[in-house]
C-alpha positions in Angstrom: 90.3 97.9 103.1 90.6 101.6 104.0 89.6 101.1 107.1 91.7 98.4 108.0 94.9 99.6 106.7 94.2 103.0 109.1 93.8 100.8 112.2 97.5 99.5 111.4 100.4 101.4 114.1 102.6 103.3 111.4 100.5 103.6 108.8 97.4 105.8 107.0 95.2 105.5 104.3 92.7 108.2 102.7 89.7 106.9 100.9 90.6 106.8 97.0 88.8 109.0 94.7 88.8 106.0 91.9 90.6 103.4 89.7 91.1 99.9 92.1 94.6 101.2 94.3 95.1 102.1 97.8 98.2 104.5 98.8 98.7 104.0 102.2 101.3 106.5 103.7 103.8 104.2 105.6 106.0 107.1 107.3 105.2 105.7 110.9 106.8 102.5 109.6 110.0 104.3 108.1 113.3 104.1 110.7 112.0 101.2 112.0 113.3 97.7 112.2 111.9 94.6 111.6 114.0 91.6 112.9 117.2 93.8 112.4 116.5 94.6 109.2 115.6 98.7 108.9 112.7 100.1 106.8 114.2 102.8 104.9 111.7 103.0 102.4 108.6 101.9 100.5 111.3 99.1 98.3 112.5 98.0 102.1 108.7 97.5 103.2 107.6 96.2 100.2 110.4 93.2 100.1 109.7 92.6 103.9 105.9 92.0 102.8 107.0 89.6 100.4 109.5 87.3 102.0 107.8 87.5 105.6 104.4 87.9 105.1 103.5 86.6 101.5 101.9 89.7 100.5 102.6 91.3 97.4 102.4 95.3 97.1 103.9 97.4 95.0 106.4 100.7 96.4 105.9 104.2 96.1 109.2 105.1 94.9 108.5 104.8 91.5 105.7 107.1 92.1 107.4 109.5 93.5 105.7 108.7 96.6 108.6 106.9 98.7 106.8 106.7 101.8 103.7 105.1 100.5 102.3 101.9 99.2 100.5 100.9 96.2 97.7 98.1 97.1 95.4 96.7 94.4 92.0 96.3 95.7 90.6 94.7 92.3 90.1 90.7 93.9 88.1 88.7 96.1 87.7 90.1 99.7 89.6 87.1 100.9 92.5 87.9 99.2 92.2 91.4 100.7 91.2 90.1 104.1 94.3 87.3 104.3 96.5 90.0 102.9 95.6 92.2 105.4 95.3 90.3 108.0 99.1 89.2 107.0 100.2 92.9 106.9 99.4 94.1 110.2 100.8 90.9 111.9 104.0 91.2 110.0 103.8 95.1 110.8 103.0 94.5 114.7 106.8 92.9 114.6 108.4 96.2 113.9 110.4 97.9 116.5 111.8 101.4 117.5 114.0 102.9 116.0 116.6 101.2 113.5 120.5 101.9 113.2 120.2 103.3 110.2 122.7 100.5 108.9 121.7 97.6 107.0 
């Protein structure tokens, strides 16, 4: 999953020390738009997973980590591969910079 997630444009991953979570950092993503809509934060990203790409994560924000991720890697490796697989298409849609405006 590491691996993977560190092969996406925007976004980097260290290996995790334990419990069943990823923390990718998403600040290549940040500023960014994605069909007009700008990625301001980890709750922006996080929603566009969701409604375009069916993957559930959960935002750094409450954290206090708002330019990372949370990923649970405690399922099946199909789940983790689909998701994944979802992510960086979903992520390969993002553009330059955004307005700054939503």
């Amino acid at each position: 999953m590491i691996e993977r997630l560190n092969r996406i444009p925007g976004i980097s991953c260290l290996m995790p020390q334990g419990a069943f979570y990823a923390f990718p950092n998403i600040s290549g993503v940040l500023g960014k738009a994605y069909e007009g809509k700008v990625i301001n934060n980890s709750m922006d990203l996080t929603e566009l997973l969701l409604v375009e790409a069916n993957v559930a994560v959960v935002p750094g924000g409450p954290f206090g980590a708002d330019n990372y991720l949370r990923l649970s890697y405690a399922t099946s490796m199909d789940h983790i591969v689909t998701g994944l697989d979802r992510m960086e298409e979903m992520i390969a849609g993002i553009g330059g910079q955004g307005s700054g405006v939503r």
